[in-house]
N, C-alpha and C positions, 0 to 999 in steps of 0.2 A: 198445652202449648203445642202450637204445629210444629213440623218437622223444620220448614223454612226459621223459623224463628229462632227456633234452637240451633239450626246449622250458624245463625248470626250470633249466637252468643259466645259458640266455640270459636270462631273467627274470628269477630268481635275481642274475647278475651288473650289473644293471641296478638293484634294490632295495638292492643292495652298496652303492650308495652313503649310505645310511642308517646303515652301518656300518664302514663302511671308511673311509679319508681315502685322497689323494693327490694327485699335483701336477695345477694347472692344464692340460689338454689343452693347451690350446692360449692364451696370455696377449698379449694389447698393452695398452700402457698409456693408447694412444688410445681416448678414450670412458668411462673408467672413472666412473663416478658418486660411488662414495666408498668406501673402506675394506671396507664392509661388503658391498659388490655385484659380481656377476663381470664382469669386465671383457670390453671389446669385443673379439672375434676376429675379426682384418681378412685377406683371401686375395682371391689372384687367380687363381680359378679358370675363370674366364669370358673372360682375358684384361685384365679391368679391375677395379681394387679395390674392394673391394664386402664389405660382414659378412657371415660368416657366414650366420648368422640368416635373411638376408634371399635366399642363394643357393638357388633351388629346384634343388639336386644333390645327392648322400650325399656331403660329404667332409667330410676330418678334416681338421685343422691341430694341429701341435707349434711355439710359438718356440721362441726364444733360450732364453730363460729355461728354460724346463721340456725343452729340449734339452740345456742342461749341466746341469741338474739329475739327468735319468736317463742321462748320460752317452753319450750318440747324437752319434756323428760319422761312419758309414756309414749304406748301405741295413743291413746286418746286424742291425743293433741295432733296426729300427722293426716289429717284429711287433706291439706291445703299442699301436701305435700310434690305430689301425683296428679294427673287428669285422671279421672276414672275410678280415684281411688276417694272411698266413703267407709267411716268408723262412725261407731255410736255405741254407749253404754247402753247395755241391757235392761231390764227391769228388776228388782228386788236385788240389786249388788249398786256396788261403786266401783267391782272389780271385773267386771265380765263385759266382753267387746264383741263387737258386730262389725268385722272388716271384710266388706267388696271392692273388687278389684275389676273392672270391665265389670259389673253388676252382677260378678258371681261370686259368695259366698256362702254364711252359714249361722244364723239369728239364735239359734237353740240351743243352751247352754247345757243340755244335759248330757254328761262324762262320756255317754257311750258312740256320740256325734259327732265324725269329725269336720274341721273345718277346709274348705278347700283352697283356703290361702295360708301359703304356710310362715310361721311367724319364728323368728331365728334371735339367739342371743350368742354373740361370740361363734358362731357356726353349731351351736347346739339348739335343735330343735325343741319348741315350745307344743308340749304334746296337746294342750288345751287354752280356747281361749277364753275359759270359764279361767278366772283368775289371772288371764295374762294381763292387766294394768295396773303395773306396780312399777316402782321408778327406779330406772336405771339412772345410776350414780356414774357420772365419767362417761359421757355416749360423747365416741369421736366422729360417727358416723350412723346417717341412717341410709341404706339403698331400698327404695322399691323397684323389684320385677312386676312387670306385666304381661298379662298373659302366661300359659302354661308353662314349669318349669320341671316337667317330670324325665328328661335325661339328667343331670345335674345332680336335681334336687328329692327326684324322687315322687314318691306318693301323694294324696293332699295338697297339691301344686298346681291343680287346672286352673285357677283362678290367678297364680301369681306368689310373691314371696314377698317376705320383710325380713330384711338383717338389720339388727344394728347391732351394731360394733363399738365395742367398749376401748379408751383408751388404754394402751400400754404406759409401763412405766417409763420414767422420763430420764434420759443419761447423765442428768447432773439435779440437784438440791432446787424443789420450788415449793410455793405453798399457795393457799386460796381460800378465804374463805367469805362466805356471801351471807347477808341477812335483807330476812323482804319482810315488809309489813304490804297489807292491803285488806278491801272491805271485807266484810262478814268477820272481821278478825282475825283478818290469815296472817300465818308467823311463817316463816321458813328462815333453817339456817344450813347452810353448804358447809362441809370441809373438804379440802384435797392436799397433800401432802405425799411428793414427788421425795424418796430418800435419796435418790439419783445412784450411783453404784457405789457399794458396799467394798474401800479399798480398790484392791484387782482381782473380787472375785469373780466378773461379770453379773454377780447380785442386784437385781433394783426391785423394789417394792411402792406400792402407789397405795395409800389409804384414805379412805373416803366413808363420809359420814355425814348422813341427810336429818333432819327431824323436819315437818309439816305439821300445820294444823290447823283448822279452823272451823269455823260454826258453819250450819247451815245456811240454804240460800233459800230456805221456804220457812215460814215461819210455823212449828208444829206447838198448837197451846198446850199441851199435855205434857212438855219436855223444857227445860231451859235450852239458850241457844247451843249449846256444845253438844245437845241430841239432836238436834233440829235434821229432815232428812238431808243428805247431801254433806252432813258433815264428816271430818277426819282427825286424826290424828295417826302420825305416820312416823315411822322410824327405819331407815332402812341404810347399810353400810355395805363396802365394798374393799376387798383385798385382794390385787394383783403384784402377782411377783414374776420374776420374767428374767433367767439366768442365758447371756449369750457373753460368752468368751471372744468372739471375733472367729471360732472356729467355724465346723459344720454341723454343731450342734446347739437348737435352740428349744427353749422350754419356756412354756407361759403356763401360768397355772392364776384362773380368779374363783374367788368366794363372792356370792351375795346375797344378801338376807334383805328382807324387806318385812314388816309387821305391821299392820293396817288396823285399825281399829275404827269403822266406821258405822253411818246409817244411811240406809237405804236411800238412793236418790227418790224425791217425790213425787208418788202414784194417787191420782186423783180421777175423781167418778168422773166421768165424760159425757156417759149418754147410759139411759136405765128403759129396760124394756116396760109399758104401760102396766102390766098386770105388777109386775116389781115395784115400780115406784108407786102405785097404786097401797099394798102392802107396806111397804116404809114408811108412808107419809104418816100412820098414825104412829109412828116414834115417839112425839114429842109429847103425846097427849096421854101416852103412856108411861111417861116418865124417864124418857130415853132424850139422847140429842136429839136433834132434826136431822135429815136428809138433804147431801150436799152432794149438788150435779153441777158441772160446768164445765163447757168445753173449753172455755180462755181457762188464761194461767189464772189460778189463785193464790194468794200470798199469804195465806195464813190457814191451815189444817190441820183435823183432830184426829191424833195417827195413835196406834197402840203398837209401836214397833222397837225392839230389841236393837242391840248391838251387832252386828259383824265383826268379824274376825278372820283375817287373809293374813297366813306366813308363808311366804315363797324365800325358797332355799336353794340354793344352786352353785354347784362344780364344774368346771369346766380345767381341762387340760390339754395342751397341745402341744408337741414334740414333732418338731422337724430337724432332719437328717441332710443334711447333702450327697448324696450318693457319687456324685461327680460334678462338673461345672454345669451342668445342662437339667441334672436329675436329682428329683427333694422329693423323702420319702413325709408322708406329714401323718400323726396319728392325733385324734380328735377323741377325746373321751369326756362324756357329760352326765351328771346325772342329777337331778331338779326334784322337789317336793313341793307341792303346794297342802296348806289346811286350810280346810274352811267352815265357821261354824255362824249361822242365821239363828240368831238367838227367837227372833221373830219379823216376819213382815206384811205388812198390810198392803193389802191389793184391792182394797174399796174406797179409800179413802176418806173415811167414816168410821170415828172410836163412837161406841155408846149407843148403838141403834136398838131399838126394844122391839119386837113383837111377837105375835102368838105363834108358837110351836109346838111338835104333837113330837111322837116316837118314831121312830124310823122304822117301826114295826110296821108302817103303813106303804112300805116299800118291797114288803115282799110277803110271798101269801102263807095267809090267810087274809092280807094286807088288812091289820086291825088299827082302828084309828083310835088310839091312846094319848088324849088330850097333857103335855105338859103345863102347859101357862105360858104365860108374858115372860118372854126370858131376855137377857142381851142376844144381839145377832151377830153373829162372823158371816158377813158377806163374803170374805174371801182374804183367809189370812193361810200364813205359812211357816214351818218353821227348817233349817237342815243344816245337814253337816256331813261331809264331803272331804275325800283324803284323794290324793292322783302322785304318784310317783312316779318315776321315769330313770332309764338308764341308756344310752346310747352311746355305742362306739362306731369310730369313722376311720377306715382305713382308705390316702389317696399316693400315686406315685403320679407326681407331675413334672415336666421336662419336656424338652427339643431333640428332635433329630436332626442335626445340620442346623441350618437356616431357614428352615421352610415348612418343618413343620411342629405344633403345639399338641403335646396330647395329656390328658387326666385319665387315669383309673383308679377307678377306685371300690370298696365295698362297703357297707351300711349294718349296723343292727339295731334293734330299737326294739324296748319292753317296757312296757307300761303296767301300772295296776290302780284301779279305781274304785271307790264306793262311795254310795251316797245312801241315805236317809233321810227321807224328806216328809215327815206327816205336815196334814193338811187341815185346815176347820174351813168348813163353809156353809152355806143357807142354802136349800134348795126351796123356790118356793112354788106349791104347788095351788089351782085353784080348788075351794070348795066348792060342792053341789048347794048348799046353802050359806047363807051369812052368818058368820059368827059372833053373837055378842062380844060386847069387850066391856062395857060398861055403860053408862047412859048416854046415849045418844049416838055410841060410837060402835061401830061392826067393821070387820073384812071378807073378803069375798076371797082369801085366799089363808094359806098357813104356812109355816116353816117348817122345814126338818132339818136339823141341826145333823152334819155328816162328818165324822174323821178318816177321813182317807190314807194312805200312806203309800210313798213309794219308795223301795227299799231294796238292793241289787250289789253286787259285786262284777267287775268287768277286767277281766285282763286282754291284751291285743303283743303282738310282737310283728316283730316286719323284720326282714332281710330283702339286702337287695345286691349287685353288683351293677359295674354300670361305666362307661365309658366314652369319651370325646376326643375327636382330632378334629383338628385345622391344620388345611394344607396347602399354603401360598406359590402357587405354579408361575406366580410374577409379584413383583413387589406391591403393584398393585390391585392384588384377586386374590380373595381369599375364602377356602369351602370347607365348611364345618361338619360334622355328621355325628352323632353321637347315638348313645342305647342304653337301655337299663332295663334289666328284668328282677321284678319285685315279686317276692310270697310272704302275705300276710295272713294272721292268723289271730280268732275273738273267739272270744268267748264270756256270756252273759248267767249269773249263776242270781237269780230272781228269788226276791224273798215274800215281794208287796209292790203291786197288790197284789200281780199273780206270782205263783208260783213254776219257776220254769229252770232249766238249765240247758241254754241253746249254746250252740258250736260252729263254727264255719270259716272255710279257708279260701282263701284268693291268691290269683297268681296272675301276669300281666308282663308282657313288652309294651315300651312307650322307646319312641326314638323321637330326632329331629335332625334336621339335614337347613343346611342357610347357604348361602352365598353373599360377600360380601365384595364393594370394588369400590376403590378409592377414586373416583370420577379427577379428583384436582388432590392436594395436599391438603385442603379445607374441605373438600363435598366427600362425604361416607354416604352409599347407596347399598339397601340391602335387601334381601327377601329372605322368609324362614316359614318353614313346616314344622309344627310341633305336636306331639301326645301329649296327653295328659291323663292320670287313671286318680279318681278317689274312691277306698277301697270299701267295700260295702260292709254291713256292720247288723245291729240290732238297737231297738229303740225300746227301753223297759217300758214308756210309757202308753206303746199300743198294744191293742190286742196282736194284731197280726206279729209287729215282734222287727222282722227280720227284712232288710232289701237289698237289694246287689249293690255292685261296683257301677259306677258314671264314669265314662270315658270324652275325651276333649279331643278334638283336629281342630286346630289354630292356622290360620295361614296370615301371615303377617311382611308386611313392606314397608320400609322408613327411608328417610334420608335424615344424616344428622352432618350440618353444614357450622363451621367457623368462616367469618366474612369482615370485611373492612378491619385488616391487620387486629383480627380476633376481639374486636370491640363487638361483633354481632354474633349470636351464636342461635340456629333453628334447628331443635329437632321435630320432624314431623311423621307420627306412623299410621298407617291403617291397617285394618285387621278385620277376618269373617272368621268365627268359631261355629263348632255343630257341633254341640251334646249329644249324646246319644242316654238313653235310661237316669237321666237326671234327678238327680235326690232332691224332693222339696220337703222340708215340714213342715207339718201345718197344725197350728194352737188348735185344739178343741178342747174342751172343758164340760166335765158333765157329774152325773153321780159320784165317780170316777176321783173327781177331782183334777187339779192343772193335768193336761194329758197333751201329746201330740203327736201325729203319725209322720212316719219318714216314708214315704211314696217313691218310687223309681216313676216318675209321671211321664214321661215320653222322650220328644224329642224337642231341641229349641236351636235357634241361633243368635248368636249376637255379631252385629257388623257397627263397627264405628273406626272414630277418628281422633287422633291424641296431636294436640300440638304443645311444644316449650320454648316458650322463646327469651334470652337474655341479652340486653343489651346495656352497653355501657358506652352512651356520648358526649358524655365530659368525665374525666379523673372524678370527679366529689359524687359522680351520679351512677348511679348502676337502675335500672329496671327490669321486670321479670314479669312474665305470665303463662299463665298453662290456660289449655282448654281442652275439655275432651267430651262427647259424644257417644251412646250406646243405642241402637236400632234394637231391643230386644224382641224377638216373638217365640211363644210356642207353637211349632209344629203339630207338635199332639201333649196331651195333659189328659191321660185318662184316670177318672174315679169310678167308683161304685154308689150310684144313686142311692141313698137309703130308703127310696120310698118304692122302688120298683126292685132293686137289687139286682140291679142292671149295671154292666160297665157302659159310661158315656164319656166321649172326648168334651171336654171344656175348655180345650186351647182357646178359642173366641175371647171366653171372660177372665182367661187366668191372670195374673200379673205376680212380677218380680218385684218382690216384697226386699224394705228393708235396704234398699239402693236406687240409686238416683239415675238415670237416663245422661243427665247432663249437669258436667261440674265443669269448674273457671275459676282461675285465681289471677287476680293481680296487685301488685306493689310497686314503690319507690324507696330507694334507700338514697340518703344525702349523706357525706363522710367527709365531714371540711378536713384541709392541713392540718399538722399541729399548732394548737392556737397556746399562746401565754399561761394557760390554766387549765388546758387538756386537747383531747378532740371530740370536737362534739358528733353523733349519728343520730340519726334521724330516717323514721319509716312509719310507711302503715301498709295494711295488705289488705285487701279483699276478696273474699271465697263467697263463691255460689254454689248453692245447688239443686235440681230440680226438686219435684214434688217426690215423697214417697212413700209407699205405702207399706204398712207392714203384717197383710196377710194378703195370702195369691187368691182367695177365693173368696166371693162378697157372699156365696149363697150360702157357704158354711159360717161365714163371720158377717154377719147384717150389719153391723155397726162399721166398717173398715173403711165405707167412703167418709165416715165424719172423723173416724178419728188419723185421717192419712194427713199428711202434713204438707203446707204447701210450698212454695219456693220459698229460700231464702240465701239473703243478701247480708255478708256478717261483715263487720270492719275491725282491725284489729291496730293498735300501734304503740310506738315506743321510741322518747328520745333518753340519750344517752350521751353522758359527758365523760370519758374513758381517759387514761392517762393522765389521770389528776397525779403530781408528784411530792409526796408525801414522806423526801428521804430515801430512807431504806425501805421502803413500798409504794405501791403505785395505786390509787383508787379510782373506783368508776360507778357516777352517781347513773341509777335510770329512773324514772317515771315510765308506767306501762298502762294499758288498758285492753281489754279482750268483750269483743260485743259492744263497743262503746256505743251505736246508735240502741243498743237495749231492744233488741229484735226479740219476740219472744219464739221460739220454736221447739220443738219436740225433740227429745232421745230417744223415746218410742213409746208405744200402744199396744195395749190387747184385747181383744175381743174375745170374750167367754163366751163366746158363741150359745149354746141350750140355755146356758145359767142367764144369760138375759140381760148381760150390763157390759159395759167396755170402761175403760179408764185411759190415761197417757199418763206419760212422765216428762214434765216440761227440763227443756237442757238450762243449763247455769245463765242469771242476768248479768247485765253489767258488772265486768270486775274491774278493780286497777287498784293500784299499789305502785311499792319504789325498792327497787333495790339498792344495796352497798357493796360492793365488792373490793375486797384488799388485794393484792397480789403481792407477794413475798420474793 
């Protein structure tokens, strides 16, 4: 797609709103002026609540409201959230995410990786996004940051941040409860249950309680449908309690558990190197299945794959102080567990393949070739089990001096500890010097060696930081920010399999930003901002080399965010040019080895683009919304080591940014008649685009990357709803919903086994729709 084309889609999806409708981005009902006017969007992105409007930063905000409207209860679900902002499930989980932000993040789920967008629950840090997609029960709020957030927020923030925020309890007696049927046999059922205050203790508790489930969306023949890949069954509950007197003393404290029992979303053979599928073909003649290659989606697969198993646990506590009218001392303490156990997973897409196999004695010397026979073949299966715990404390003192000025300090700790074990079965297959009989009439020109690999490690990391902001308003109208943070982080990698190693390594960094903000009118915010950002370097068990630095971010970023026509119009629009310096890429290789992949400090890059959000509301019953955003990405420099000269060479030219999109767009309509006789009725749909993407940087190490990259797509999504049905002593609301309704088929991602000779995908979810019920008490 040309540059032209794409500058018309971000424009384009930003005039959308002229014609499209949809839900309110982001809604409170605090500030609303009347019926006819958008109502105030209240976030705390800064650490302190604050509109919208009035934040000089690029973030978006989703509530309550327009969260169960598009039915978002994970990270999974918020691509449409943001311009610029792209999520996708991994490969071999239903629990592991790939979230870019301006087209920088982090594809690689293994423990010792971090991500450089950082992902927040209740202000407690989400140490990995391996396991982060589990469902938040009670979310009052989602914000995305864009761009880097490393005075604030810290480390792992060059890309951007996600909060969401869980609701508190509620000051008087409510209840809720919701049940949804829809295809593949999905059940869900909601509780919420508001105690409201206990007497005059300033006591409230809010209890909450999820179940999910449903078959799969690909049909696996080896399994009934409740195995089928893609499938679930989910339980997960939530207890918040939140003691405030009316004094200066406030305490929230929430519980969440979540227990996932699923299989793997579904990975299917794409494209097989000649001498390989050359070798497979005689499967069937040996008494094995056949060999199944296709790059469209397939609807029915022969998988040999196991269970999963995701429990995510988590504490969170926070204690604010009033120190005086101006000054609140706030303490944050978190501490989260996730387990995870892959019973098995198939990454061929092909149960039952047969053929000739020798010893793996022919792999190293005297290299003897010790004919096995006709055996079954593991293309590429997997099994593991994975533990990450976490503990972080937050100390902030936030307050005014006078009128004029805002300031946060505050201090950070943060300890983790992780392990995994992950053995491997796979086929390497090699050619022979001569033909091998197999039987009459039948030979190969090639053989198996059947390989268990294993990777096997322990990783602890710990971080502190201190860190500081002020705003200082020299007129009612100007206002200049500055803030700093200095971080020392500290890893360590204790390697069991396949190599054996015990690496160590400490880092330390200033990141600051400085902005300037000026109220042009009471409606036009104009702003400019310099930012750092550090993500901090680490070790990768799965390369040899091991080990690569810290990636630093300089963001330079300018917006205007306007309210117009007595706040029925509202545009925010930002631009931004980032320079990476030492930028962390991984990149899949696969080989003797087994699943493998290097973390690279590859050079340098930039990304320059364009984010627009625009809401309008011109009639009371009508609200519209569109986002568009735009990313220029190139490398500078991307150097590797040739393996065939063992030479360092720049391949900036051919690299690309894998795993994210260049250019995303969303647009909607929301219709919300008066209250009619028998309720009110709502009505929407929305639509999200997004470029092509690709999901490895290098075509000459991954041959297969241009077939299995994925190409634009155009998704529509919608839902009517009949609300305030009055039912007595309760109130019901019927919906009808559908997600993908044109049945667009597109990818969550691909891999390229690069030596091993084959690649696969994993098509995302078809058409779904279903209906909710909801009671209100």
């Amino acid at each position: 797609m040309s540059k032209k084309n794409t500058a018309r889609i971000v424009i384009g999806a930003s005039v959308a709103a002229l014609a499209w409708c949809g839900p309110v981005l982001a809604q409170d009902t605090t500030g609303a002026a009347d019926d006819n006017s958008l109502q105030e969007i209240v976030v705390t992105a800064q650490k302190r609540v604050e509109n919208l409007q009035d934040t000089p930063l690029a973030v978006s905000a989703l509530t309550a409201e327009t969260l169960q409207a598009r039915r978002i209860a994970d990270i999974s679900d918020i691509s449409a959230a943001a311009p610029n902002l792209t999520t996708t499930i991994t490969p071999s989980s239903t629990t592991n995410i790939a979230v870019h932000i301006r087209g920088i993040g982090e594809s690689d789920p293994v423990l010792t990786v971090d991500s450089p967008v950082g992902i927040y629950v209740d202000g407690v840090v989400i140490g990995r996004t391996a396991g982060a997609v589990f469902d938040l029960v009670d979310l009052e709020r989602v914000e995305v940051l864009r761009g880097p957030q490393g005075t604030l927020y810290g480390r792992n923030t060059t890309g951007g941040a996600v909060n969401f925020i869980t609701a508190k309890p509620a000051d008087s007696f409510k209840a809720s409860t919701t049940a949804s049927y829809g295809r593949f046999d999905y059940f869900q059922s909601r509780t919420s249950v508001d105690t409201g205050e206990l007497g005059d203790s300033g006591i409230r508790f809010k209890l909450s309680y999820l179940h999910k489930q449903r078959n799969g969306y690909t049909d696996d023949v080896n399994q009934p449908g409740r195995r089928d890949p893609g499938a679930y069954n989910v339980d997960a509950y939530r207890i918040a309690a939140r003691l405030d007197r009316g004094g200066p003393l406030r305490i929230d404290y929430t519980f969440d558990f979540n227990d996932s029992r699923s299989y793997s979303v579904p990975f299917q053979l794409a494209a097989v190197r000649p001498d390989i599928a050359a070798y497979l073909s005689n499967s069937e003649a040996l008494g094995g299945n056949p060999l199944v290659v296709s790059r469209d989606r397939l609807n029915s697969l022969r998988l040999n794959q196991g269970q999963l198993r995701d429990e995510v646990m988590g504490h969170a506590l926070t204690v604010e102080y009033d120190l005086g009218d101006d000054i609140t001392l706030r303490s944050l303490t978190g501490y989260r567990r996730w387990e995870n156990s892959v019973a098995r997973t198939d990454l061929d897409g092909n149960d039952g393949l047969r053929g000739f196999t020798v010893s793996p004695a022919i792999l190293v010397p005297p290299n003897r070739f010790i004919p096995i026979g006709v055996t079954e073949v593991d293309v590429f299966a997997a099994s593991n089990n994975r533990l990450q715990t976490q503990v972080s404390q937050e100390i902030n003192i936030l307050g005014k001096i006078g009128s004029s000025i805002d300031f946060v300090l505050g201090g950070f700790y943060f300890r983790e500890r992780a392990r995994e074990n992950n053995p491997q079965q796979l086929t390497l297959v090699l050619p022979s010097p001569a033909p091998i009989p197999l039987g009459p009439g039948l030979s190969t020109n090639s053989f198996g060696v059947a390989l268990a690999p294993q990777l096997a490690y322990r990783h602890t990391s710990s971080s502190k930081a201190l860190f500081g902001q002020v705003t200082v308003r020299p007129t009612d109208r100007l206002g200049i920010t500055g803030g700093i943070r200095y971080t020392e982080d500290k890893k360590r990698l204790d390697q069991s399999a396949a190599l054996v190693r015990d690496l160590r390594s400490d880092y330390s960094q200033f990141n600051w930003a400085a902005s300037i903000d000026y109220k042009v009118t009471d409606d036009i915010l104009a702003y400019a901002r310099v930012a750092t950002g550090y993500k901090a370097g680490g070790f990768n068990p799965r390369s040899v080399g091991g080990s690569f630095d810290p990636e630093t971010i300089t963001s330079y970023e300018a917006g205007i965010k306007t309210e117009l026509l007595d706040r029925r119009l509202r545009i925010n629009i930002t631009g931004f040019h980032s320079r990476y310096k030492d930028l962390q890429v991984s990149q899949f290789l696969a080989g003797t080895g087994g699943a493998s992949s290097i973390t690279v400090n590859a050079g340098k890059s930039t990304y320059t683009g364009i984010e627009a959000e625009v809401l309008v509301k011109p009639l009371r019953s009508i609200t519209l919304n569109a986002t568009g955003g735009y990313v220029d990405r190139k490398f500078k420099s991307f150097v590797i080591r040739d393996a065939a000269t063992n030479q360092l060479i720049d391949v900036a030219d051919e690299a690309r940014f894998h795993y994210s999109a260049s250019t995303t767009a969303n647009a909607g309509i929301q219709y919300e008649s008066d209250a009619l006789s028998v309720g009110k009725l709502q009505a929407r749909i929305d639509w999200t685009y997004r470029s092509r993407i690709y999901f490895h940087p290098l075509d000459r190490l991954n041959p297969f990357n241009q077939q299995i990259s994925d190409g634009a797509l155009s998704r529509f999504d919608a839902r009517v709803a009949l609300s305030q049905i009055d039912l007595g002593r309760m109130q019901a609301t019927v919906a009808l919903w559908g997600k993908n309704i044109t049945n667009r088929d597109y990818l969550y991602s691909g891999i390229d086994f690069g030596s091993l000779g084959f690649a696969g995908v994993v098509y995302a979810e078809p058409r779904t729709f279903g209906v909710d019920v909801r009671l209100d008490f």
